[in-house]
N, C-alpha and C positions, 0 to 999 in steps of 0.2 A: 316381277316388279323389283325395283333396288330399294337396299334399305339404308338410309339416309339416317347420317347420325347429327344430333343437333346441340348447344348449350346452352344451358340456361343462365339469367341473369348473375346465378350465387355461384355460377361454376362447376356445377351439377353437369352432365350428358344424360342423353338418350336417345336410343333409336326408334325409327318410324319406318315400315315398309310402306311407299306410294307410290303409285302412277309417276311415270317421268315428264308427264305432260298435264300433273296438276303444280301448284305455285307452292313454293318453298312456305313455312308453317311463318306466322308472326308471334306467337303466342304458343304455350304447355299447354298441350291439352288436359293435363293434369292439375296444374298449380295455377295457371295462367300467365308466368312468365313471360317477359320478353325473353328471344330465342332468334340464336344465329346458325345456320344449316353449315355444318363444319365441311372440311373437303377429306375424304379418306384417301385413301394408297386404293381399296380394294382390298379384296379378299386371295387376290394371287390365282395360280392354276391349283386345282385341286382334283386327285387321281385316286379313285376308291375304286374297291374291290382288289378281289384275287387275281383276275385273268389278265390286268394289261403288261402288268412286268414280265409276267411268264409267258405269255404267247408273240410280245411284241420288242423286248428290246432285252429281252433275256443274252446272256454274254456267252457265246458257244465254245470261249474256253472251257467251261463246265464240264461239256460233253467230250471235247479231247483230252481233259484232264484225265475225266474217267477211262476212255479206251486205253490211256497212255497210264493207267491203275494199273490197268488189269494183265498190261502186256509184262510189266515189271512182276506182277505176280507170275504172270508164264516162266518169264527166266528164273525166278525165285524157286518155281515148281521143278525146272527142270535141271537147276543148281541142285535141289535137295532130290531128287530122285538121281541124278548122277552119283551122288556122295552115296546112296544105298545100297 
């Protein structure tokens, strides 16, 4: 269900989570204000948890960066072991 944000007469908000298929509110269920159902943006996409960057759009320079580490450590190894 969406949650619908509303204003009240003094300029106050609040939200309401309903049915999309019930009638927009006339009245605070609180105060008893007149109340007009405001229009939002939305909440946007929203991506939680650990697993979706990493299994799904992880950048695989990462991975040749790292090979391309290690290979510079070889020549580095085999620089200093020729200099012994």
């Amino acid at each position: 269900m969406p949650t619908y944000e509303y204003k009240r007469e003094d300029g106050s908000t609040f939200e309401l989570i309903q049915p999309m298929s019930e009638d927009p509110l006339k009245t605070c269920p609180t105060t008893g204000q007149p109340v007009k159902r405001l229009i939002s943006g939305g909440t946007g996409l929203v991506f939680k948890g650990d697993g979706f960057y990493t299994t799904d759009y992880k950048k695989k320079e990462s991975s040749n960066g790292s090979s391309g580490d290690t290979s510079s450590k070889k020549g580095s190894d085999n620089i200093d072991s020729s200099d012994a």
